[in-house]
BAFI-3210 file (N, C-alpha, C; in Angstrom, 3 decimals, decimal comma, padded with zeros to 6 digits):
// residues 76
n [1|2|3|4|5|6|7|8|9|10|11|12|13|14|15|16|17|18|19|20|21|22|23|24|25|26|27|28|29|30|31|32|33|34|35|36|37|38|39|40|41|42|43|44|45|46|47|48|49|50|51|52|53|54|55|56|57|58|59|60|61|62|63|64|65|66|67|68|69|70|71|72|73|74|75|76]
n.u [000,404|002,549|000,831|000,618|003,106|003,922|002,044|003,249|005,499|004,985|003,723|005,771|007,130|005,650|005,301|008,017|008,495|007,194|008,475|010,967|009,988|009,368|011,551|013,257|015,534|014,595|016,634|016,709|016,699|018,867|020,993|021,128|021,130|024,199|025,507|024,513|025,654|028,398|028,647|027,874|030,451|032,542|031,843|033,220|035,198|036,660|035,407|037,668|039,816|041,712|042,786|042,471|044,650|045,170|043,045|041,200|041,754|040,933|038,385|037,787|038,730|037,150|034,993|035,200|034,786|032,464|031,235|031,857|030,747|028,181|028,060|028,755|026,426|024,395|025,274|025,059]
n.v [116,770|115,997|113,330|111,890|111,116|109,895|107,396|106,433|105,452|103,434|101,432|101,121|099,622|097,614|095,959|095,436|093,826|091,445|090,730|089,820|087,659|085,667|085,414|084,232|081,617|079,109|078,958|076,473|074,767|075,722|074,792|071,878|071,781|072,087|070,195|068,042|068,152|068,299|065,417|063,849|064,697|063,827|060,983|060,554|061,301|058,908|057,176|057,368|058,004|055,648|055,787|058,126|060,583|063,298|064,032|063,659|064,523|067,178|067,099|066,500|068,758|070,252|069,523|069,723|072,868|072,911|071,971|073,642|075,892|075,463|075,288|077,847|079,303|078,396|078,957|081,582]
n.w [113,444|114,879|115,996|113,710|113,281|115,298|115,234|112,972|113,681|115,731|114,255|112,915|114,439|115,534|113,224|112,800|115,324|115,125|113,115|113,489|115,377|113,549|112,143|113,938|115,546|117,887|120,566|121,914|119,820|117,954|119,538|120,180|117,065|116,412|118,826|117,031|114,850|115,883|116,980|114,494|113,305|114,945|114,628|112,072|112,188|114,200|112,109|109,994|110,970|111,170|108,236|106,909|108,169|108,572|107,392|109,058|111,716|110,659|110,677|113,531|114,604|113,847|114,843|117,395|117,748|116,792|119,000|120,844|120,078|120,378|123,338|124,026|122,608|123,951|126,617|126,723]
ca.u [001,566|003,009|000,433|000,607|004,485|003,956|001,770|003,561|006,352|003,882|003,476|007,063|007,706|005,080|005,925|009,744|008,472|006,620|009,222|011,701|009,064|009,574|012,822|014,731|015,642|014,454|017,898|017,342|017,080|020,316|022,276|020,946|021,675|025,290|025,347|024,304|026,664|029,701|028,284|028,295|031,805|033,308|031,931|033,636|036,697|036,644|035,881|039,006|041,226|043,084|043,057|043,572|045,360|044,959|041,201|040,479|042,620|040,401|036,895|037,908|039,070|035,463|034,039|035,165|034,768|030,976|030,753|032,316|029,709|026,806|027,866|028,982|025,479|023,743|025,460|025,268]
ca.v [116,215|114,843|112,075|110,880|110,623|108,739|106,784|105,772|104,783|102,274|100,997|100,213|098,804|096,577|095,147|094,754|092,703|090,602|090,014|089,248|086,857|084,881|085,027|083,907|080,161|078,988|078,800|075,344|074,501|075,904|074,200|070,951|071,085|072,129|069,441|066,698|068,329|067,604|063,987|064,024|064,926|062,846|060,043|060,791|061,375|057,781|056,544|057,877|057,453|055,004|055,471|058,991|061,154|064,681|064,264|063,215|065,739|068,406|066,900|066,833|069,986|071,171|068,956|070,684|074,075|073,022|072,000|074,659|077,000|074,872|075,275|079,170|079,750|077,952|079,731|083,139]
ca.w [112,786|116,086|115,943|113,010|113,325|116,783|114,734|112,521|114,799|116,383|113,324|112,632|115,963|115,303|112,240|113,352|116,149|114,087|111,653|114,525|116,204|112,274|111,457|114,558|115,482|119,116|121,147|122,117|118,216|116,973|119,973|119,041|116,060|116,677|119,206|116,662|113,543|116,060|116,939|113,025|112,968|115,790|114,184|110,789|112,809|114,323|110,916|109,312|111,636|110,502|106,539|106,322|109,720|108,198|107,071|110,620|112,539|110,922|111,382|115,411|115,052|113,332|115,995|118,938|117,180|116,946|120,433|121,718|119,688|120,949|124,600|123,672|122,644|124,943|128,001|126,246]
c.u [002,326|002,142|000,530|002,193|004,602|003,027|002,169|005,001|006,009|004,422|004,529|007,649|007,279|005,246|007,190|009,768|007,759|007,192|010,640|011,106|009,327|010,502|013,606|014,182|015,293|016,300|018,251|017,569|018,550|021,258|022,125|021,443|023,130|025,779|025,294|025,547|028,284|029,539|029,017|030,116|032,817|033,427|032,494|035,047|037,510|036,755|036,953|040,166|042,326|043,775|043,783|043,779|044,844|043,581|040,409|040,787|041,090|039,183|037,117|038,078|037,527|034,785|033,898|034,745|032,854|030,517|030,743|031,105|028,232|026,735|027,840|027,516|023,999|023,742|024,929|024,130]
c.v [115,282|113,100|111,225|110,328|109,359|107,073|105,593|105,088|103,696|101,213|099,790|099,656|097,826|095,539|094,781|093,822|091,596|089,618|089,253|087,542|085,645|084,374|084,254|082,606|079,675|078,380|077,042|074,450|074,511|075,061|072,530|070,387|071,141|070,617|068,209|066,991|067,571|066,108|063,333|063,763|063,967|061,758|059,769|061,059|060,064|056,961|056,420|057,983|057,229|055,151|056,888|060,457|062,376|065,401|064,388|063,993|066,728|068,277|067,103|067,869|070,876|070,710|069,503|072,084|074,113|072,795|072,950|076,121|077,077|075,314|076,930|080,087|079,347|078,683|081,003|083,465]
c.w [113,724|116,243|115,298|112,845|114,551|116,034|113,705|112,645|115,626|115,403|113,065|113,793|116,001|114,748|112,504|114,424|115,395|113,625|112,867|115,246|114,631|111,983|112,746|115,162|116,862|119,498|120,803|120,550|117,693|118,007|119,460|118,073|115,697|117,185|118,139|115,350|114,668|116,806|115,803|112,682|113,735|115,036|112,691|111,467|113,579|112,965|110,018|109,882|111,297|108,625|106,156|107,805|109,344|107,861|108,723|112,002|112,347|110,838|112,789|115,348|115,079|114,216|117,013|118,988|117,250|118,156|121,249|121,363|119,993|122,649|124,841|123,996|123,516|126,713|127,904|125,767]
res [x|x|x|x|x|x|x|x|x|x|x|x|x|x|x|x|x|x|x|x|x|x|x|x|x|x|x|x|x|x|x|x|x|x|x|x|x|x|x|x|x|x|x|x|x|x|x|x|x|x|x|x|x|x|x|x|x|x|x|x|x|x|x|x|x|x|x|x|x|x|x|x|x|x|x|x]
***
């Protein structure tokens, strides 16, 4: 009975690495693309500038917020 419990503890260790090895994003991927969303955003924050102050406030704000999550997860 012990074996086949050890067994099938294998089993599921296996498969959970597996499914891990599938689902998750290579690091340098997600900073990237952080990285290019607040590019994205800067430059939508330049564009607007002048027309409308309040639109453009809170793209920089989302901008830095993405940089800061790019460098976050990059260190971390």
């Amino acid at each position: 009975m012990r074996s086949d419990t050890r067994v099938r503890n294998t089993r599921r260790a296996a498969a959970g690495a597996e499914w891990s090895k599938i689902s998750t994003v290579p690091t340098d991927v997600a900073v990237i693309i952080l990285f290019a969303l607040a590019g994205f955003l800067l430059g939508g924050t330049y564009t607007t500038w002048k027309t409308a102050r309040p639109l453009s406030i809170a793209l920089a704000v989302c901008a830095v917020l993405a940089a800061a999550g790019a460098l976050a997860w990059w260190l971390g």
